[in-house]
mmJSON file of the N, C-alpha and C atoms, coordinates in Angstrom:
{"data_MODEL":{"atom_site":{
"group_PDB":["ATOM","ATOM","ATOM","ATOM","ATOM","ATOM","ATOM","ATOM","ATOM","ATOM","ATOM","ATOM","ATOM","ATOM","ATOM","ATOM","ATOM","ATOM","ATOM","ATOM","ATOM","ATOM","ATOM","ATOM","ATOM","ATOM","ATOM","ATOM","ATOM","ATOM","ATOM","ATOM","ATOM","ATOM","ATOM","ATOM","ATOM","ATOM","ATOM","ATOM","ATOM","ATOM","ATOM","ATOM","ATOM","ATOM","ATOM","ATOM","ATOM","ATOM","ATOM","ATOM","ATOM","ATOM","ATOM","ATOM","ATOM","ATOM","ATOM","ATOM","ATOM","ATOM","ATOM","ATOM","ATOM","ATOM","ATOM","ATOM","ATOM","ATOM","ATOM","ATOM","ATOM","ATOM","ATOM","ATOM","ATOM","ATOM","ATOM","ATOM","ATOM","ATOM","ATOM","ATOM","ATOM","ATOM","ATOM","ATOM","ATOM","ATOM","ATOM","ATOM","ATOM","ATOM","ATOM","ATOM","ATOM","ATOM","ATOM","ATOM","ATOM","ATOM","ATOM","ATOM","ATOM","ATOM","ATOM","ATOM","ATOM","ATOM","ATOM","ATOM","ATOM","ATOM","ATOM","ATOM","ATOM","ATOM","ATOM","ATOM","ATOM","ATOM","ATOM","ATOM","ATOM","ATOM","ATOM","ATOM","ATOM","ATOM","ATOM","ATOM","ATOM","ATOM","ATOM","ATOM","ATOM","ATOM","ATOM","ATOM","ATOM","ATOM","ATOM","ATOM","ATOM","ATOM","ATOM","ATOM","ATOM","ATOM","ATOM","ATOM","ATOM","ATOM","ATOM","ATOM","ATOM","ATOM","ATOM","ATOM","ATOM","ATOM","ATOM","ATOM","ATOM","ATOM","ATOM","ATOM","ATOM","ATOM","ATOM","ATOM","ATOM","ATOM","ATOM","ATOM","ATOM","ATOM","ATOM","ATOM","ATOM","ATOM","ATOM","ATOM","ATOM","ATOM","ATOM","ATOM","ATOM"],
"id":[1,2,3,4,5,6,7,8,9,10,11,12,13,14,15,16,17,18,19,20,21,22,23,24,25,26,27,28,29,30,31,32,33,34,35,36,37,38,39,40,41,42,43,44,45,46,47,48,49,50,51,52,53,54,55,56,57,58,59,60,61,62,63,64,65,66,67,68,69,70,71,72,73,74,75,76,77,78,79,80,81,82,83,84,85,86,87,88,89,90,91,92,93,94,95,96,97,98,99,100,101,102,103,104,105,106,107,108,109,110,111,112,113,114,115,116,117,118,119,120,121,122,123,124,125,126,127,128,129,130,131,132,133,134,135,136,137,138,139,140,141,142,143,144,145,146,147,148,149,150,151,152,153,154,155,156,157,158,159,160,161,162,163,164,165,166,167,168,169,170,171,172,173,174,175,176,177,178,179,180,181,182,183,184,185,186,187,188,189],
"type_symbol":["N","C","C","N","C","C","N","C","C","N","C","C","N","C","C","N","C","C","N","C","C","N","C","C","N","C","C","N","C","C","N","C","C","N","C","C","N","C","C","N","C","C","N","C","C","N","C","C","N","C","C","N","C","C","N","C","C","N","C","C","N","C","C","N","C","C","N","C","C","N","C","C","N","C","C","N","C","C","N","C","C","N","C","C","N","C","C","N","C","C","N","C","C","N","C","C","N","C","C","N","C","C","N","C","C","N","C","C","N","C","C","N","C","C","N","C","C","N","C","C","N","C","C","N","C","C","N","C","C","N","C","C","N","C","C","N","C","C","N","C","C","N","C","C","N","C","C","N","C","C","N","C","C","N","C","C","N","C","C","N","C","C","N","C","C","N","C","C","N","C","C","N","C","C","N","C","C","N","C","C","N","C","C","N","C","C","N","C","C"],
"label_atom_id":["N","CA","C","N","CA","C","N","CA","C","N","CA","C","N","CA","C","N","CA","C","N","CA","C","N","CA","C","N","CA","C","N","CA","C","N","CA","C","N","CA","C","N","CA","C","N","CA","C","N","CA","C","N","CA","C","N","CA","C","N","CA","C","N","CA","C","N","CA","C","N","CA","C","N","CA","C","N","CA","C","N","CA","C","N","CA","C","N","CA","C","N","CA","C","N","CA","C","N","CA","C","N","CA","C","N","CA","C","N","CA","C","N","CA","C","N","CA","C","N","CA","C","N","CA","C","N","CA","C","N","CA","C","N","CA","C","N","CA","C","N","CA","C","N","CA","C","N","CA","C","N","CA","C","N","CA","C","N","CA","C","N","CA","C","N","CA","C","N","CA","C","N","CA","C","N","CA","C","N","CA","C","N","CA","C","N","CA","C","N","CA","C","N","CA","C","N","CA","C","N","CA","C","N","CA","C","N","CA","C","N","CA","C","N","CA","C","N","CA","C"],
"label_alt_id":[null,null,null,null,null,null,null,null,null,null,null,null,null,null,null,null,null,null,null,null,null,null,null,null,null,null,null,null,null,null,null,null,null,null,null,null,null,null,null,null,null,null,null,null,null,null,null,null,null,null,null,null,null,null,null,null,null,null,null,null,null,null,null,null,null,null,null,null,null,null,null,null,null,null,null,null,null,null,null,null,null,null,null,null,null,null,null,null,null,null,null,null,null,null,null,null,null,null,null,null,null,null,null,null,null,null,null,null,null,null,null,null,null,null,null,null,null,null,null,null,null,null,null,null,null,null,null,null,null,null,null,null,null,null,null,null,null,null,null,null,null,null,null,null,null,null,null,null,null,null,null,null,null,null,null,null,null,null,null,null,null,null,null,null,null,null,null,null,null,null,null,null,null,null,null,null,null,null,null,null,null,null,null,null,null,null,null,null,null],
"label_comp_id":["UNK","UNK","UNK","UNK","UNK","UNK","UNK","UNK","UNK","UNK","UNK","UNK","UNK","UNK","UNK","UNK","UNK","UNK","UNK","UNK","UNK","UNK","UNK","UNK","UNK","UNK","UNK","UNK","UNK","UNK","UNK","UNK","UNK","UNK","UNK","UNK","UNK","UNK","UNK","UNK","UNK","UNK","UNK","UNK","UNK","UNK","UNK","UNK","UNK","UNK","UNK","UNK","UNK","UNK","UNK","UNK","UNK","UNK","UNK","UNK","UNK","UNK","UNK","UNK","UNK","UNK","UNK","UNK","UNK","UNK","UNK","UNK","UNK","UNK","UNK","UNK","UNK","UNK","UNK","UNK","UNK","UNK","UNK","UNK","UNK","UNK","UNK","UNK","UNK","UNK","UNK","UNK","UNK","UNK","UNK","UNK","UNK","UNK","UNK","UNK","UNK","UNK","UNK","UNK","UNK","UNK","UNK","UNK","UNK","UNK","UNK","UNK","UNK","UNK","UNK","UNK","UNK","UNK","UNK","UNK","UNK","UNK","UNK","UNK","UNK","UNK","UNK","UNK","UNK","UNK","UNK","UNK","UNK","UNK","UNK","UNK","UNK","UNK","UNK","UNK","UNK","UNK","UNK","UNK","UNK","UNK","UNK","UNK","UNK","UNK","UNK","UNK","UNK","UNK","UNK","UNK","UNK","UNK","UNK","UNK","UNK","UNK","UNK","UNK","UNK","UNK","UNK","UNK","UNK","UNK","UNK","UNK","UNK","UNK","UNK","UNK","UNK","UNK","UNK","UNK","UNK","UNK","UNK","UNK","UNK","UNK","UNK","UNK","UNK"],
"label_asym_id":["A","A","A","A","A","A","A","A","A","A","A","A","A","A","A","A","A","A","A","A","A","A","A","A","A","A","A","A","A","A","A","A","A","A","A","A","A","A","A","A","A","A","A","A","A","A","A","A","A","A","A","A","A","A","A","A","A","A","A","A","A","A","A","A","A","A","A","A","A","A","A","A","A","A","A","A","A","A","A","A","A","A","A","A","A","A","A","A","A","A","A","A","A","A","A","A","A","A","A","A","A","A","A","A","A","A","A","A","A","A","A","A","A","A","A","A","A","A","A","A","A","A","A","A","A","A","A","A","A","A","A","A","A","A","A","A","A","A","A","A","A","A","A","A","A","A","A","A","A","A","A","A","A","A","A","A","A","A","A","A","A","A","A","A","A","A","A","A","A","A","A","A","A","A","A","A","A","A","A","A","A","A","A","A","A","A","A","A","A"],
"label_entity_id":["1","1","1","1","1","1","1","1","1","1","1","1","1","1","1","1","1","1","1","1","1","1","1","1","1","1","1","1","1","1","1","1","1","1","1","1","1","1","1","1","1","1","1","1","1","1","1","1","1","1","1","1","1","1","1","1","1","1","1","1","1","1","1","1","1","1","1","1","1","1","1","1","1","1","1","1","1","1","1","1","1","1","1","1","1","1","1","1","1","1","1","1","1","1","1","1","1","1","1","1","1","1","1","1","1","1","1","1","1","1","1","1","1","1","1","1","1","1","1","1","1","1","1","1","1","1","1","1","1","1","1","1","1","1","1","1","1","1","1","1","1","1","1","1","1","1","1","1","1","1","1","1","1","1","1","1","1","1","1","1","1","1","1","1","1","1","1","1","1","1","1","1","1","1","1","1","1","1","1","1","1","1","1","1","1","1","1","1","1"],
"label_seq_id":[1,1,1,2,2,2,3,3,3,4,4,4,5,5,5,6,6,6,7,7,7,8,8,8,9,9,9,10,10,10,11,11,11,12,12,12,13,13,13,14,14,14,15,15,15,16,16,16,17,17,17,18,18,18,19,19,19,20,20,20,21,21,21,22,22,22,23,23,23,24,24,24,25,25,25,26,26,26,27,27,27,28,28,28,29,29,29,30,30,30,31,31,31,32,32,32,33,33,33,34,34,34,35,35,35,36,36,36,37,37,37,38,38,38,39,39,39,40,40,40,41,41,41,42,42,42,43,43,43,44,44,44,45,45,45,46,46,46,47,47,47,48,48,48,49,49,49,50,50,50,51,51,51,52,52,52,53,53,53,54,54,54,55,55,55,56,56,56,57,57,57,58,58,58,59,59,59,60,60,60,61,61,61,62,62,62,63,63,63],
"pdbx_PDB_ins_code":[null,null,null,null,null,null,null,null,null,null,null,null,null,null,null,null,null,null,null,null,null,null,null,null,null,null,null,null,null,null,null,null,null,null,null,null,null,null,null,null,null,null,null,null,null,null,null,null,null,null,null,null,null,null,null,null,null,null,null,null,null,null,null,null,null,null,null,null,null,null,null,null,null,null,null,null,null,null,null,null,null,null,null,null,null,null,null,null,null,null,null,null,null,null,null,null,null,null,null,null,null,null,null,null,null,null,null,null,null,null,null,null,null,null,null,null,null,null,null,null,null,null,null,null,null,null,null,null,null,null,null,null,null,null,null,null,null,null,null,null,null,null,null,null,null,null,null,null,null,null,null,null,null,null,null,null,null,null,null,null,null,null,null,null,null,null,null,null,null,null,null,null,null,null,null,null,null,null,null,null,null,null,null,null,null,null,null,null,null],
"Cartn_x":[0.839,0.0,0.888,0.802,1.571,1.004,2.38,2.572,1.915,0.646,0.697,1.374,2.73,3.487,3.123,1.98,1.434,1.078,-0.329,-0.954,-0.073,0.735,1.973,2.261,2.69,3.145,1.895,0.438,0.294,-0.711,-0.602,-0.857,-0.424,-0.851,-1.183,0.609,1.033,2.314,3.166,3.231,4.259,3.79,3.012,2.25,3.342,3.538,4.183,3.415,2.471,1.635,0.925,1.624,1.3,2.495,1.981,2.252,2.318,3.171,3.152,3.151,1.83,1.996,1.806,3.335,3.012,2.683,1.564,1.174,1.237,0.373,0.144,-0.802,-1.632,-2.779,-1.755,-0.666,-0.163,-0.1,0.502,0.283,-0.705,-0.833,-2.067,-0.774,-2.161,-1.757,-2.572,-1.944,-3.024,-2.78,-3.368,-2.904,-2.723,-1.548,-1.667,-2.349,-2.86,-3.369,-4.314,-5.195,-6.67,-6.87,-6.276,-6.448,-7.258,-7.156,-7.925,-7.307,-7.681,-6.566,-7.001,-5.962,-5.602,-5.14,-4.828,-4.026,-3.207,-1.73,-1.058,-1.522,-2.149,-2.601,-3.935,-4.457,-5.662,-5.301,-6.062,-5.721,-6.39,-5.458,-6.719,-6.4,-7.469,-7.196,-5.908,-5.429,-4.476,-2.973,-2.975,-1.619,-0.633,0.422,1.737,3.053,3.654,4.46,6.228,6.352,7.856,8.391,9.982,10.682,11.482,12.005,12.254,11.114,9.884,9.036,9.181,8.922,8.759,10.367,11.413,12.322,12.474,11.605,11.164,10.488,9.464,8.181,9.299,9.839,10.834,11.389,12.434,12.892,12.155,11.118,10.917,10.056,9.499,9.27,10.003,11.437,12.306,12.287,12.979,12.558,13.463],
"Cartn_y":[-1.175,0.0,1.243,2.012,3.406,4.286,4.767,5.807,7.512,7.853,9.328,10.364,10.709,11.283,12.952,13.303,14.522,14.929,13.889,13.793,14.024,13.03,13.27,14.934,15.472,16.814,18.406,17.512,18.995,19.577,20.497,21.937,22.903,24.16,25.435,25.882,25.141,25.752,24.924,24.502,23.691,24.694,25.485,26.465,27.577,28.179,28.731,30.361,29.973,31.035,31.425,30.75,30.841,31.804,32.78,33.509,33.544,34.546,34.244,35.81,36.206,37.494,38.131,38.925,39.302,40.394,40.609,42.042,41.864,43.009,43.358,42.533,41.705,40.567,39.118,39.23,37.83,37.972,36.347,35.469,34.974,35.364,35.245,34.569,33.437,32.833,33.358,33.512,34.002,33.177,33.01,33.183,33.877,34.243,35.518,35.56,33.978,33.978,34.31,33.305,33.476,34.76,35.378,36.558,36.374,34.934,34.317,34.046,33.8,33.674,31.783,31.678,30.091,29.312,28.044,27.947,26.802,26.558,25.276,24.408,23.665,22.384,22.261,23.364,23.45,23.062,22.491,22.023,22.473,23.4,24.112,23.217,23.111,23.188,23.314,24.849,25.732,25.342,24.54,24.222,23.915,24.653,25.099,24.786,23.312,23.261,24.047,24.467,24.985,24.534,25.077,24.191,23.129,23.784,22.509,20.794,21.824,20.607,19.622,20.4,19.799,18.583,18.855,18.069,17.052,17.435,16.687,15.568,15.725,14.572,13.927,14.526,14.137,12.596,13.288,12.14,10.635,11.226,9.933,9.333,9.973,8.954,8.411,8.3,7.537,6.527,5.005,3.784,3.956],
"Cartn_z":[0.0,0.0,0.0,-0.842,-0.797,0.408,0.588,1.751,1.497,1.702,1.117,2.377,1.701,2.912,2.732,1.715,1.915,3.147,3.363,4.642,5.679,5.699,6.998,7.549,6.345,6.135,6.409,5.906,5.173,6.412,6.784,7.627,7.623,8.245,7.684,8.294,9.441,10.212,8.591,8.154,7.228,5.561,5.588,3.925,3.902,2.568,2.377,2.748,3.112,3.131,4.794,5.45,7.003,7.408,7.966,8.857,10.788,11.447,12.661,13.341,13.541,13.801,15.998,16.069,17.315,17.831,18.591,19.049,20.33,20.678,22.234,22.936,21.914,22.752,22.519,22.216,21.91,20.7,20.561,18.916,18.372,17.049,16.196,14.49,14.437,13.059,12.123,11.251,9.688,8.453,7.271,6.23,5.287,4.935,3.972,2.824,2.237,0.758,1.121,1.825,2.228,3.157,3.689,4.711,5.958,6.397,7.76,9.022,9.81,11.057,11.002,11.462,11.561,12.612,12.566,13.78,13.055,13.435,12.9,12.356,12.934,12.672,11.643,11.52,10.318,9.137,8.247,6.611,5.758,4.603,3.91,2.208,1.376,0.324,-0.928,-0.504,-0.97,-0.243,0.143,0.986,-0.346,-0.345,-0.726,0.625,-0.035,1.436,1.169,1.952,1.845,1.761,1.148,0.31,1.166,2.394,3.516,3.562,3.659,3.529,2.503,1.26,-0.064,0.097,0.461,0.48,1.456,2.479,3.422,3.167,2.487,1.564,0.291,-0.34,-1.615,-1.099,-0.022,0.816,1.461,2.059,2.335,1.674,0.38,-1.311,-1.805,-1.266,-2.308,-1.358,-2.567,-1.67,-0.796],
"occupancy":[1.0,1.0,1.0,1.0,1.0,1.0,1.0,1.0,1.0,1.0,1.0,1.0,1.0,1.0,1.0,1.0,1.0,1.0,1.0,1.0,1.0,1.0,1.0,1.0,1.0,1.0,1.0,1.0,1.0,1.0,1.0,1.0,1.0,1.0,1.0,1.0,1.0,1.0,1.0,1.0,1.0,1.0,1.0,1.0,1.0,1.0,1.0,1.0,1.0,1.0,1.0,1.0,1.0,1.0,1.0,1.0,1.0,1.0,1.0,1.0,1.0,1.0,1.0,1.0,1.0,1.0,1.0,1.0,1.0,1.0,1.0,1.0,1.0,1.0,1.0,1.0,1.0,1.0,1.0,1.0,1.0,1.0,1.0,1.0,1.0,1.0,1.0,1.0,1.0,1.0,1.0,1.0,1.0,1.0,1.0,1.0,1.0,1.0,1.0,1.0,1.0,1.0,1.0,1.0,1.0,1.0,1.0,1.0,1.0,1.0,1.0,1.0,1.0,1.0,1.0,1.0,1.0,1.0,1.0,1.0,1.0,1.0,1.0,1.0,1.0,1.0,1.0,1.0,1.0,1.0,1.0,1.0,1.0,1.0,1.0,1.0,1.0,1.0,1.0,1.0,1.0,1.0,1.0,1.0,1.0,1.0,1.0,1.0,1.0,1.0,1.0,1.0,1.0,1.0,1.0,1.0,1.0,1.0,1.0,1.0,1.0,1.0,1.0,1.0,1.0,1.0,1.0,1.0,1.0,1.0,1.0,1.0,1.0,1.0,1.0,1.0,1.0,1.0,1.0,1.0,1.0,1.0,1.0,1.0,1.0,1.0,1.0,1.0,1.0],
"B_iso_or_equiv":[0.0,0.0,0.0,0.0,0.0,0.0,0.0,0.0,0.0,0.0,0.0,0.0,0.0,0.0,0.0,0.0,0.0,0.0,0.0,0.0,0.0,0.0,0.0,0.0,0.0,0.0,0.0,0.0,0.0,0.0,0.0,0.0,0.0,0.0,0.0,0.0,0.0,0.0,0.0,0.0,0.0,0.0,0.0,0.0,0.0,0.0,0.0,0.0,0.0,0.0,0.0,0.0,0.0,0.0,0.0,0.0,0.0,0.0,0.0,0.0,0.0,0.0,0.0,0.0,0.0,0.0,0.0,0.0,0.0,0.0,0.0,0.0,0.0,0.0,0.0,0.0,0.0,0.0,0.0,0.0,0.0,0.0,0.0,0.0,0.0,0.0,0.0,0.0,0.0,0.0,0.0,0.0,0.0,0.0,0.0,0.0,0.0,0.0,0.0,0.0,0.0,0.0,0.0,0.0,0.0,0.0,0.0,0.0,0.0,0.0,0.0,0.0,0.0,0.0,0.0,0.0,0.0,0.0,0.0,0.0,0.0,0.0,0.0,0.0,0.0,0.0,0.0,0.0,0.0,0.0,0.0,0.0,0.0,0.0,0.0,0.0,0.0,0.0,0.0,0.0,0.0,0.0,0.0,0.0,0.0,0.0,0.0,0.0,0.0,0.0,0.0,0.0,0.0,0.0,0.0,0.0,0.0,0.0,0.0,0.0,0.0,0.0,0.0,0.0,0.0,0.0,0.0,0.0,0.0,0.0,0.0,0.0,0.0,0.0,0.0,0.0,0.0,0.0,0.0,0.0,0.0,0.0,0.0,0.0,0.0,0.0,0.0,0.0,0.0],
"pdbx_formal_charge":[null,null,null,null,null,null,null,null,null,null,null,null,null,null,null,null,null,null,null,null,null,null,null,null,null,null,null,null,null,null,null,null,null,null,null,null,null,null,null,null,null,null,null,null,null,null,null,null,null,null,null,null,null,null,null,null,null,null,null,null,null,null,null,null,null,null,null,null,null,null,null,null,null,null,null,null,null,null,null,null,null,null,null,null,null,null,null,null,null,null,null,null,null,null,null,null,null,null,null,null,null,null,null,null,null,null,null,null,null,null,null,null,null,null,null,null,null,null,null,null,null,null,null,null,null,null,null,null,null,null,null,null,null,null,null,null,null,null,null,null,null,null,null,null,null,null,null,null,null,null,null,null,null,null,null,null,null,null,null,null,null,null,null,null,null,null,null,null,null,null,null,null,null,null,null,null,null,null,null,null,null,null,null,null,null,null,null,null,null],
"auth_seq_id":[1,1,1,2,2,2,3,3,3,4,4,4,5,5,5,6,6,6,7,7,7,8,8,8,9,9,9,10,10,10,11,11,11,12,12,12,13,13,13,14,14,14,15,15,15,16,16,16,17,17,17,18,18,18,19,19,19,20,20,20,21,21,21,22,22,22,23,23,23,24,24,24,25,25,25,26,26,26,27,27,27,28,28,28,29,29,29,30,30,30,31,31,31,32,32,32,33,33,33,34,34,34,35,35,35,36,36,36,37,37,37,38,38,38,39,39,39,40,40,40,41,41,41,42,42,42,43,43,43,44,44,44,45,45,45,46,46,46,47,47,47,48,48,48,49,49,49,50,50,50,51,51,51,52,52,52,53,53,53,54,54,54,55,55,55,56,56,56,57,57,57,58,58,58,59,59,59,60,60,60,61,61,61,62,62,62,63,63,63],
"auth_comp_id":["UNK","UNK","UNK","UNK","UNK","UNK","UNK","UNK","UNK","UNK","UNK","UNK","UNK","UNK","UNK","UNK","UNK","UNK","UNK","UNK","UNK","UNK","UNK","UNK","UNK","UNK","UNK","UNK","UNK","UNK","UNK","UNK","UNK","UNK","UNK","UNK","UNK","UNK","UNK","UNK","UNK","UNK","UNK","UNK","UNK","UNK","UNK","UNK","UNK","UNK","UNK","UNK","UNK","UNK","UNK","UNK","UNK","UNK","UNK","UNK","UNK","UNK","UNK","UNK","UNK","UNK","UNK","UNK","UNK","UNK","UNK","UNK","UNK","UNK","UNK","UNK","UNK","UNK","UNK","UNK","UNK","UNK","UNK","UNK","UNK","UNK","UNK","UNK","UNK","UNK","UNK","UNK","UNK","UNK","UNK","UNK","UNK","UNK","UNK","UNK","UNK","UNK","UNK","UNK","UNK","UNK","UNK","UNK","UNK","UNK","UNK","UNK","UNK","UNK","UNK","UNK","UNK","UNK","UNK","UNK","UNK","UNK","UNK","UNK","UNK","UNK","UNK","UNK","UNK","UNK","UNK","UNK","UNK","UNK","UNK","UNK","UNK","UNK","UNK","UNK","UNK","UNK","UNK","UNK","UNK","UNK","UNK","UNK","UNK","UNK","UNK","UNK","UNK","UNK","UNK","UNK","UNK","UNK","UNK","UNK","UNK","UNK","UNK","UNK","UNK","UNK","UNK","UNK","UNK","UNK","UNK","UNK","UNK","UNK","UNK","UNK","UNK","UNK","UNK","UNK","UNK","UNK","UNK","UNK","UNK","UNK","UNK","UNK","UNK"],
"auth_asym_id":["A","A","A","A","A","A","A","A","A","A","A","A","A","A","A","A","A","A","A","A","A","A","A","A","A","A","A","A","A","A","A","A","A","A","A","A","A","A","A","A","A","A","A","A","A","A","A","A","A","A","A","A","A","A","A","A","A","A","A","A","A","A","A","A","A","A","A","A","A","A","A","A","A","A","A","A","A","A","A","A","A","A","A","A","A","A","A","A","A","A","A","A","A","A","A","A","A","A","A","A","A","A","A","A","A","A","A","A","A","A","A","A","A","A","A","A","A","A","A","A","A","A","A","A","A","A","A","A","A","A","A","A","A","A","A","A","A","A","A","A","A","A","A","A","A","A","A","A","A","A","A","A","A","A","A","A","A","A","A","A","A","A","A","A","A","A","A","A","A","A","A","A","A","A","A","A","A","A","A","A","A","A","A","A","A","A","A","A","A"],
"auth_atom_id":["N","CA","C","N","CA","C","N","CA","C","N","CA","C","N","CA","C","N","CA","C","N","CA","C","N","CA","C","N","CA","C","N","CA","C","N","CA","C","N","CA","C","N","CA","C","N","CA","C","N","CA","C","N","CA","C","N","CA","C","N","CA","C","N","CA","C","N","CA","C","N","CA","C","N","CA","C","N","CA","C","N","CA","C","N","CA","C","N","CA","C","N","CA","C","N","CA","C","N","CA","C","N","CA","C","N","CA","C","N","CA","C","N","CA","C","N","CA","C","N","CA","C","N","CA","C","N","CA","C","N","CA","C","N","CA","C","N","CA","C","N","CA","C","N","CA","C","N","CA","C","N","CA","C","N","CA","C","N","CA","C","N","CA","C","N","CA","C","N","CA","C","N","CA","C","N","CA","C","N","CA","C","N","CA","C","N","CA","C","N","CA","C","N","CA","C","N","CA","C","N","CA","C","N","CA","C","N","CA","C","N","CA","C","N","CA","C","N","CA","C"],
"pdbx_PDB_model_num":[1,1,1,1,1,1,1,1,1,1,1,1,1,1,1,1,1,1,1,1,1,1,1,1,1,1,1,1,1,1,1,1,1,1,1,1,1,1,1,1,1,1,1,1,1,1,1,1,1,1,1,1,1,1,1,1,1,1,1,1,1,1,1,1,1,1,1,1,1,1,1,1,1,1,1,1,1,1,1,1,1,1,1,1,1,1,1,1,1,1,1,1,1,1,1,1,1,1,1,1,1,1,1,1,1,1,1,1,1,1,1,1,1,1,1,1,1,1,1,1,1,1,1,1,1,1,1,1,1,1,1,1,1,1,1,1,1,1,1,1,1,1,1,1,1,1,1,1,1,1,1,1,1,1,1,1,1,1,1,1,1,1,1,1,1,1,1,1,1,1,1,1,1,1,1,1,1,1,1,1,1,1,1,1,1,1,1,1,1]
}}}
């Protein structure tokens, strides 16, 4: 059975498009594509993994 090592990977803290913003109430997650607040572990659609990631998943696709 193949491994989908997407799944493994894909959340909003691992998108190329997650942000980590700090103010005066604390830390707040956003996404910059969608313009929503988020939190790590959410999974959107639009997930774009960074390039660390992307080499991350590369790797453990090879046999």
């Amino acid at each position: 059975m193949p491994v989908n090592h997407e799944a493994r990977f894909h959340c909003c803290a691992t998108c190329i498009h997650f942000r980590v913003e700090k103010g005066a109430n604390g830390v707040a997650y956003r996404c910059s594509r969608l313009g929503y607040m988020t939190k790590p572990s959410y999974q959107f659609r639009c997930w774009v993994p960074k390039e660390q990631v992307q080499r991350l998943m590369e790797q453990k696709h090879k046999p």
